[in-house]
TORSESE-893462 format. One record per residue (C-alpha): residue in three letters; residue number from 0; x, y, z. Coordinates in steps of 0.05 Angstrom, whole numbers. Layout:
N
+-----+-----+--------+--------+--------+
:  aa :   i :   east :  north :     up :
+-----+-----+--------+--------+--------+
: ALA : NUM :      X :      Y :      Z :
...
+-----+-----+--------+--------+--------+
END
This chain:
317
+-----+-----+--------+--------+--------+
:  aa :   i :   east :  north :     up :
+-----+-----+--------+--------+--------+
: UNK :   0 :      0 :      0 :      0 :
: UNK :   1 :     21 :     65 :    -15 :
: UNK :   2 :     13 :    110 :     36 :
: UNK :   3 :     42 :    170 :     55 :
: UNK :   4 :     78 :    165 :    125 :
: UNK :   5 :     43 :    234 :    152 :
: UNK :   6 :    -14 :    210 :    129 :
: UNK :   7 :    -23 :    159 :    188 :
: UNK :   8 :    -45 :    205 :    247 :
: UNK :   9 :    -93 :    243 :    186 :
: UNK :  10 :   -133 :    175 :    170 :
: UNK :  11 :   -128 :    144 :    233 :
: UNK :  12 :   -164 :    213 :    269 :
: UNK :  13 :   -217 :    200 :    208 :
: UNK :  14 :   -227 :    136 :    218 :
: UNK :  15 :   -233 :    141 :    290 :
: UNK :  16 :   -288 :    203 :    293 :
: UNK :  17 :   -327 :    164 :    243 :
: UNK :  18 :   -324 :     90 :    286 :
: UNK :  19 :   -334 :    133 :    359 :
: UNK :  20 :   -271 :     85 :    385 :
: UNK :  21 :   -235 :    103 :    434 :
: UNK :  22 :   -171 :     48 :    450 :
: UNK :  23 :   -189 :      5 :    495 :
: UNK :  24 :   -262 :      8 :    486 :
: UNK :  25 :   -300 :    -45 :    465 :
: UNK :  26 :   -326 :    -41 :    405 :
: UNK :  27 :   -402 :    -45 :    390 :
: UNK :  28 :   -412 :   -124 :    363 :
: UNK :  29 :   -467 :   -170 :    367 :
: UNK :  30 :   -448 :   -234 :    396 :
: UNK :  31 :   -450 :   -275 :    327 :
: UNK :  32 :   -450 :   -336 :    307 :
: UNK :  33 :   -375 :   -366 :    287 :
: UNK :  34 :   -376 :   -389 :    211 :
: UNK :  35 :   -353 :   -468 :    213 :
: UNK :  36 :   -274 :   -478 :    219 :
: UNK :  37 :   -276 :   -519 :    155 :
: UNK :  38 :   -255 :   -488 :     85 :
: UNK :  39 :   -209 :   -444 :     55 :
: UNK :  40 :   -235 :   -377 :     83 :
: UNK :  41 :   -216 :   -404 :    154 :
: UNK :  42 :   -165 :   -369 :    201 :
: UNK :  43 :   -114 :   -421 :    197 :
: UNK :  44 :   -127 :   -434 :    119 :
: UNK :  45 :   -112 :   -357 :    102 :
: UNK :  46 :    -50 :   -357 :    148 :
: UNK :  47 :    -23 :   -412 :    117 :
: UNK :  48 :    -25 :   -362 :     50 :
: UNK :  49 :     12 :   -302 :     86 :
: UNK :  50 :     58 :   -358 :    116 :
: UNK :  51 :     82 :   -381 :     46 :
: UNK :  52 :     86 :   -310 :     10 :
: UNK :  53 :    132 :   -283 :     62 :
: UNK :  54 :    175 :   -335 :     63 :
: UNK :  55 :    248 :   -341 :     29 :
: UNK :  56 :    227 :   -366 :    -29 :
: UNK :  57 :    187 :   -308 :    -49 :
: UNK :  58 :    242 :   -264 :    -23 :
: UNK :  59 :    195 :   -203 :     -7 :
: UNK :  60 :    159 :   -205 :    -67 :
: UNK :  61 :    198 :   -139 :    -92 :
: UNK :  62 :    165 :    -96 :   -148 :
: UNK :  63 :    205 :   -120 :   -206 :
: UNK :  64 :    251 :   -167 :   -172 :
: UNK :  65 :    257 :   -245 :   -186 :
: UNK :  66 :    215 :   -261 :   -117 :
: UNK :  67 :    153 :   -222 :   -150 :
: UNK :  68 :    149 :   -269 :   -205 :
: UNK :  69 :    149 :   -328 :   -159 :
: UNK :  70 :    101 :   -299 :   -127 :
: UNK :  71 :     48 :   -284 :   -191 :
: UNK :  72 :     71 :   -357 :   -210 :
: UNK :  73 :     41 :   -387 :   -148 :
: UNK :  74 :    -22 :   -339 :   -163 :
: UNK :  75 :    -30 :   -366 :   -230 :
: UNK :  76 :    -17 :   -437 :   -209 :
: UNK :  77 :    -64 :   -428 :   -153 :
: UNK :  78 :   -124 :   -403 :   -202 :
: UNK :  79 :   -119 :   -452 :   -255 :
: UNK :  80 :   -108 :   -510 :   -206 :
: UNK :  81 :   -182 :   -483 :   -185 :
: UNK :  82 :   -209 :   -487 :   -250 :
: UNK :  83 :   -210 :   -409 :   -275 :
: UNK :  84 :   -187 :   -388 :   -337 :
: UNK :  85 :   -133 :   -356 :   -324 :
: UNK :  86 :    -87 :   -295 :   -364 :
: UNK :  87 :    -25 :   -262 :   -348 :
: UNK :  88 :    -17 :   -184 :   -364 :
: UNK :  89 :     52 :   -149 :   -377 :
: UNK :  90 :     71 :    -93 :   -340 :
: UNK :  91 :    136 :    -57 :   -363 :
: UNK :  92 :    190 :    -75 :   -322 :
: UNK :  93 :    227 :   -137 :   -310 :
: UNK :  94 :    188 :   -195 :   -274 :
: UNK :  95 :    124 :   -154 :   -260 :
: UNK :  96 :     54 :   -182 :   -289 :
: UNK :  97 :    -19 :   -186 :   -261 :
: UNK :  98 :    -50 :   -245 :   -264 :
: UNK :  99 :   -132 :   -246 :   -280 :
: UNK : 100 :   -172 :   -310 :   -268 :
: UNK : 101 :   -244 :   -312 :   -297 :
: UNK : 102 :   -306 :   -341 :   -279 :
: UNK : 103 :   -349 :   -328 :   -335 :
: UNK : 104 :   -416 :   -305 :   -318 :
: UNK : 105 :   -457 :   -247 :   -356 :
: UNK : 106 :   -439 :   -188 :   -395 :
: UNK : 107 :   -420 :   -144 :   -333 :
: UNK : 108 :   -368 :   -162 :   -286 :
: UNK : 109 :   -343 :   -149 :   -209 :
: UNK : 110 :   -268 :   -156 :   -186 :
: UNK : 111 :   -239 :   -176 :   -131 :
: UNK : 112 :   -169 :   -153 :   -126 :
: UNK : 113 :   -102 :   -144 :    -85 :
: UNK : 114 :    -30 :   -137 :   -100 :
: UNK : 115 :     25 :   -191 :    -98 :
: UNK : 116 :     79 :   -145 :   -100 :
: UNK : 117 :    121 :   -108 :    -34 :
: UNK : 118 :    185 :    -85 :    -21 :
: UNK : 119 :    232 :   -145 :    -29 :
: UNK : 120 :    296 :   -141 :    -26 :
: UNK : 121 :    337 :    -73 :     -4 :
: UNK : 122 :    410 :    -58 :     34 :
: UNK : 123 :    424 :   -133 :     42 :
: UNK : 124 :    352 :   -141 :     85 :
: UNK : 125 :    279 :   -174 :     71 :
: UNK : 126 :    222 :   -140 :     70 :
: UNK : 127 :    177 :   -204 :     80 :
: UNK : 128 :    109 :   -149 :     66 :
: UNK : 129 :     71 :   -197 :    116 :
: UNK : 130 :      2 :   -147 :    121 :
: UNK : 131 :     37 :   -108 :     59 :
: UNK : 132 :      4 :   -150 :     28 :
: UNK : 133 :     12 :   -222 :     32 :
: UNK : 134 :    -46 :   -213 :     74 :
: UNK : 135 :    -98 :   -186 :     25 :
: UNK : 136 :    -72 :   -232 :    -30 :
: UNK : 137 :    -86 :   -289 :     23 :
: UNK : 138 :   -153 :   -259 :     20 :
: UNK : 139 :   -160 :   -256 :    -48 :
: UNK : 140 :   -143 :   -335 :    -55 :
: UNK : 141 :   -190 :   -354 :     -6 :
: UNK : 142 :   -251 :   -326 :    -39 :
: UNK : 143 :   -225 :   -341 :   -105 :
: UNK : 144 :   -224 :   -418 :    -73 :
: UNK : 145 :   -293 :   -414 :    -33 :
: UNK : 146 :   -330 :   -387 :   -101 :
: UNK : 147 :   -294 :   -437 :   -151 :
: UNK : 148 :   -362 :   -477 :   -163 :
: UNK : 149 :   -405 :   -425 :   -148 :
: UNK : 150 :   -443 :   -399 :   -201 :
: UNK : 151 :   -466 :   -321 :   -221 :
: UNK : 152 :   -508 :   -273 :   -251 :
: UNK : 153 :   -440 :   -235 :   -273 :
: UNK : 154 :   -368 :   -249 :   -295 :
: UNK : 155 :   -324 :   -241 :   -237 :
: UNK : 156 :   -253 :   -233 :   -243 :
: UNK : 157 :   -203 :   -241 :   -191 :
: UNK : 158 :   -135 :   -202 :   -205 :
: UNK : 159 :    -68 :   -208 :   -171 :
: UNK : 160 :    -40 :   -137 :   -186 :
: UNK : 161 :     44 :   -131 :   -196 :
: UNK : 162 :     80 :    -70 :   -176 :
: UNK : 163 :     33 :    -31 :   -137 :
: UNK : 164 :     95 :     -7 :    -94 :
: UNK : 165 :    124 :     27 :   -155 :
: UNK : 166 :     61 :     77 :   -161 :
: UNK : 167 :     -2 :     31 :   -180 :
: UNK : 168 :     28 :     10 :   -251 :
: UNK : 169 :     -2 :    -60 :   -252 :
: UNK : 170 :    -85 :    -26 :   -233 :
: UNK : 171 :    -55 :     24 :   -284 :
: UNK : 172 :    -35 :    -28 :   -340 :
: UNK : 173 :   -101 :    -66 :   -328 :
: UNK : 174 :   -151 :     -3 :   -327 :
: UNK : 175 :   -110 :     20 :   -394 :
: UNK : 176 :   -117 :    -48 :   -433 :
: UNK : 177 :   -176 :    -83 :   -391 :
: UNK : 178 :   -193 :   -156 :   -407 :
: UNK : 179 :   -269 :   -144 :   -377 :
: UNK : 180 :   -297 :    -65 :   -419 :
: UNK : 181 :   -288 :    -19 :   -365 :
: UNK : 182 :   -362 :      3 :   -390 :
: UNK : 183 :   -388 :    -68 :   -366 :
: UNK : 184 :   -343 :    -71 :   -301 :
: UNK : 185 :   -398 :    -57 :   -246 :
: UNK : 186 :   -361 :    -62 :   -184 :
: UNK : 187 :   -288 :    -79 :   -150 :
: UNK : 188 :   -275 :   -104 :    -82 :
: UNK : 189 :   -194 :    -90 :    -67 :
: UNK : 190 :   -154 :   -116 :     -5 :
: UNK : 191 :    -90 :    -82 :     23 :
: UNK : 192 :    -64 :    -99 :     89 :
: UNK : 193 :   -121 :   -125 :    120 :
: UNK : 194 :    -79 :   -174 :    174 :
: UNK : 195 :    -75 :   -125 :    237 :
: UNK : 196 :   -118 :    -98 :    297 :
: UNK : 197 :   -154 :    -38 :    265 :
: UNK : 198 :    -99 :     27 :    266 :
: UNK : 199 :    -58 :     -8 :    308 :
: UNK : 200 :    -19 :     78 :    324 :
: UNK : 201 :    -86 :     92 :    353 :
: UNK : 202 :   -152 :     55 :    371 :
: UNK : 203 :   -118 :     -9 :    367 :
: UNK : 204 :   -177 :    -50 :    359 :
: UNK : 205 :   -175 :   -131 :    354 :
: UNK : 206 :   -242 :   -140 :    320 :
: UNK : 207 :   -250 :    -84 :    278 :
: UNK : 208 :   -238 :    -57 :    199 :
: UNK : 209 :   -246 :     -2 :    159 :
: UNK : 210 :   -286 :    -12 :     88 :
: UNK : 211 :   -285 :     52 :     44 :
: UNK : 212 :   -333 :     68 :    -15 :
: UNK : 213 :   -390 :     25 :     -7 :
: UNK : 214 :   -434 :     86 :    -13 :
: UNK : 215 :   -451 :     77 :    -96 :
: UNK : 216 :   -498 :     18 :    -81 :
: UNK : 217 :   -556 :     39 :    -35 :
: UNK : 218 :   -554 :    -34 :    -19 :
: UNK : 219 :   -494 :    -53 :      2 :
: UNK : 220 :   -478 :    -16 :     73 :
: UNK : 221 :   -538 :    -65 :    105 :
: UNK : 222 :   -503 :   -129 :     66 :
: UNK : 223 :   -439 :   -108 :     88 :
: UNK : 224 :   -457 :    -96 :    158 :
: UNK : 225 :   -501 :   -163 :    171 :
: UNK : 226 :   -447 :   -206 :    146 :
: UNK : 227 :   -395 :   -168 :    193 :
: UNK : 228 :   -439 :   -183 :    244 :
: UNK : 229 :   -448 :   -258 :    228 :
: UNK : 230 :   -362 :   -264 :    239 :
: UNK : 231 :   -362 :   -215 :    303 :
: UNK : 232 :   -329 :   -157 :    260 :
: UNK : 233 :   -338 :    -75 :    275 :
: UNK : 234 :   -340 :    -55 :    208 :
: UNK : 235 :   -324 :     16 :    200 :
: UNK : 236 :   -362 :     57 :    144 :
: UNK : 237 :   -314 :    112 :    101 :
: UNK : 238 :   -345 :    140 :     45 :
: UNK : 239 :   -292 :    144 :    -15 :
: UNK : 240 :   -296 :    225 :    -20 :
: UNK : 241 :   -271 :    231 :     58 :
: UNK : 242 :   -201 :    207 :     34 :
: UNK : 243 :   -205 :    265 :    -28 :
: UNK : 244 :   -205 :    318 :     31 :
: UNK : 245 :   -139 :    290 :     60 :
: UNK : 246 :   -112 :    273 :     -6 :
: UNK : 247 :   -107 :    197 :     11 :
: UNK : 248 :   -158 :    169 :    -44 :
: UNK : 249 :    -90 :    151 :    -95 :
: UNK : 250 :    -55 :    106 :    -45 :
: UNK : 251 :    -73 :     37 :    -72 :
: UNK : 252 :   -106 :     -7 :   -127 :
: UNK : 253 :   -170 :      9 :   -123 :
: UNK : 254 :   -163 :     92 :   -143 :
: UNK : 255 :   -154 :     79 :   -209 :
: UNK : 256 :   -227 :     35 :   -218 :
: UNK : 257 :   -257 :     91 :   -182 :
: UNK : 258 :   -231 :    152 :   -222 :
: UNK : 259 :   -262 :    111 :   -281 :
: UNK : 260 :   -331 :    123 :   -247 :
: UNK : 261 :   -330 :     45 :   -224 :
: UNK : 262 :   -363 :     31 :   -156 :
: UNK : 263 :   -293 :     12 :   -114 :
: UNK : 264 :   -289 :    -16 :    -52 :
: UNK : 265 :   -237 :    -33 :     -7 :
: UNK : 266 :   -215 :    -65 :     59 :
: UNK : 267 :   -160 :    -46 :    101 :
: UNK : 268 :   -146 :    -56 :    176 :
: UNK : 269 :   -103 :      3 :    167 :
: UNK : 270 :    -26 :     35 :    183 :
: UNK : 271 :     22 :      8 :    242 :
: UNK : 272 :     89 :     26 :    261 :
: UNK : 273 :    118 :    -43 :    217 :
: UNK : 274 :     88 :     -6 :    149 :
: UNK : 275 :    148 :    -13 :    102 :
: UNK : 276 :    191 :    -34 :    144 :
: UNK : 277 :    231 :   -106 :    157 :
: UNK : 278 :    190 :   -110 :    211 :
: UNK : 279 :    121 :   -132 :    184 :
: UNK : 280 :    125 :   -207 :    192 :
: UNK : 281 :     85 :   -269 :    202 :
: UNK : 282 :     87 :   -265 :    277 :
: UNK : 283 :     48 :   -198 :    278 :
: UNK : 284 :    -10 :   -218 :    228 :
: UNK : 285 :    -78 :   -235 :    266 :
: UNK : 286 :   -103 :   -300 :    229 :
: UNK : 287 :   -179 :   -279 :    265 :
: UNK : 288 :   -176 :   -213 :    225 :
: UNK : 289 :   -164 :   -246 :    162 :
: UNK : 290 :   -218 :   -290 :    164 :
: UNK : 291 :   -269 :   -235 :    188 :
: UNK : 292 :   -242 :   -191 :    132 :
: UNK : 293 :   -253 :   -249 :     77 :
: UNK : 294 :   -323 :   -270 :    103 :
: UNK : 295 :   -348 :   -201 :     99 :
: UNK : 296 :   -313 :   -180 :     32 :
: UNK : 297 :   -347 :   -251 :      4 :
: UNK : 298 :   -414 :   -233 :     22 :
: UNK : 299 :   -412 :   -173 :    -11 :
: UNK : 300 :   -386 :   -204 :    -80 :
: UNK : 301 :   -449 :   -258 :    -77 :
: UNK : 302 :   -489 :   -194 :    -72 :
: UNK : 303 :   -460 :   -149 :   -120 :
: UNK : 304 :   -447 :   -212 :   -164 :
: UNK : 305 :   -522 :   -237 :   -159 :
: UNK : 306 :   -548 :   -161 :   -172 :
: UNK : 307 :   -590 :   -139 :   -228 :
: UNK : 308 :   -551 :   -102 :   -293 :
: UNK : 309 :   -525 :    -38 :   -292 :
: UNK : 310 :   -583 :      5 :   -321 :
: UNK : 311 :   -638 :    -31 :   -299 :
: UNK : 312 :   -698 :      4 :   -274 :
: UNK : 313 :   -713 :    -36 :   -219 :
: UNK : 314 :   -647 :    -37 :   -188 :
: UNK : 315 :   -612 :     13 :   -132 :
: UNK : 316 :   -579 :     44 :   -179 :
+-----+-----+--------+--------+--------+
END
């Protein structure tokens, strides 16, 4: 993600007026229901993800070094193994590429989206990117292997973006030469370091996460909120043109869908004092978080992929 440092205590104050947190308050959840531990969207299944991408092998995943390519290898492998159709996309550079898996639905089509990409490797050190982001692309993979056999109104498309840590060039590349008409793209749901305690340099909160720009569906704030509910997660409500006023809305994947006019989403449990650092490791990622996240994230793709067409009268919007 690419946030600017100064930005942190700017968001977090945000963030924190809008949620009425305080650290060390609890936050206001109904008791739910715990989803099954079985499947790939559980705790333990999604850590195993973060596990492997910040491992040596993968050699922090850097931009356009050798460990990024491993990385958008395992991706693709991952995506055809689950029966997708699945492209790679170019980006200039050496070793950088997105990689797109399809599930073929209608004419309009939602993505689901993180980046592969982080720092890798700089002055002789590793930066393993543990919640930047092998935590949303652990995300990513575990809808992407929940939905496999499920089938939908829409296409959906799940992309693994490359070299989001050089300035969004992979979203850029993809939004510039789009394998899905950005005309009959309805929606995108984006992760980016989604694997801590919610602003971890202020509230510090173990059960809640901020979702920003669900506002262009009159539907989706209720869908959202229920299935946070169902996993025990605060979900905290930013509407996309809060970041504009603090100049933060251009910090990840997701800007680029919505300066096209597409309804973007995105999920993040948001800064910490490890961001960019050799410090964000495995250790410090909270497996709980990243099932909450994915749960609630999934539930709004069956909804926006199940929705009626773009243009229809009888829809929200």
């Amino acid at each position: 993600m690419l946030w600017a440092v100064g930005a942190i205590g700017q968001i977090g104050l945000v963030l924190l007026v809008l949620s009425g947190a305080c650290k060390g308050a609890p936050a206001p959840v109904a008791q739910p229901t715990p989803p099954a531990e079985v499947g790939p969207m559980t705790a333990a299944a999604l850590m195993s993800d973060v596990e492997r991408l910040c491992g040596d092998e993968f050699q922090g995943r850097g931009s356009y070094q050798v460990g990024t390519k491993r990385a958008s290898d395992f991706v693709f492998a991952e995506f055809e193994r689950l029966g997708y159709d699945v492209r790679r996309q170019r980006i200039r550079g050496r070793h950088a590429e997105n990689i797109i898996a399809i599930k073929k639905g209608g004419d309009e089509a939602i993505v689901v989206s993180a980046h592969h990409d982080h720092l890798g490797i700089r002055g002789g050190q590793m930066y393993r990117g543990a919640d930047d982001n092998a935590s949303g692309l652990a995300v990513l993979l575990g809808i992407a292997r929940s939905r496999a056999t499920r089938n939908y109104k829409h296409t959906v498309l799940f992309i693994s973006f490359g070299a989001e840590e050089d300035g969004l060039v992979g979203s850029g590349v993809y939004v510039r030469d789009p394998l899905w008409p950005l005309a009959k793209t309805r929606a995108l749901i984006n992760f980016d370091m989604v694997g801590r305690n919610f602003f971890e340099a202020g509230a510090d909160q173990a059960d809640a996460a901020a979702v920003v720009g669900l506002e262009f569906d009159d539907a989706l704030p209720a869908v959202a909120q229920r299935a946070a509910s169902d996993v025990g997660l605060h979900l905290i409500s930013v509407p996309a043109r809060l970041l504009e006023l603090f100049s933060l809305h251009d910090r990840t994947d997701d800007w680029w869908f919505r300066r096209q006019g597409i309804g973007a989403i995105h999920f993040s449990t948001g800064l910490h004092d490890d961001y960019h650092q050799v410090s964000d490791t495995v250790e410090k990622i909270r497996p709980k978080q990243l099932a909450r996240v994915a749960h609630t994230a999934a539930a709004l793709l069956d909804s926006l992929a199940n929705s009626r067409r773009k243009g229809d009268p009888t829809s929200s919007k």
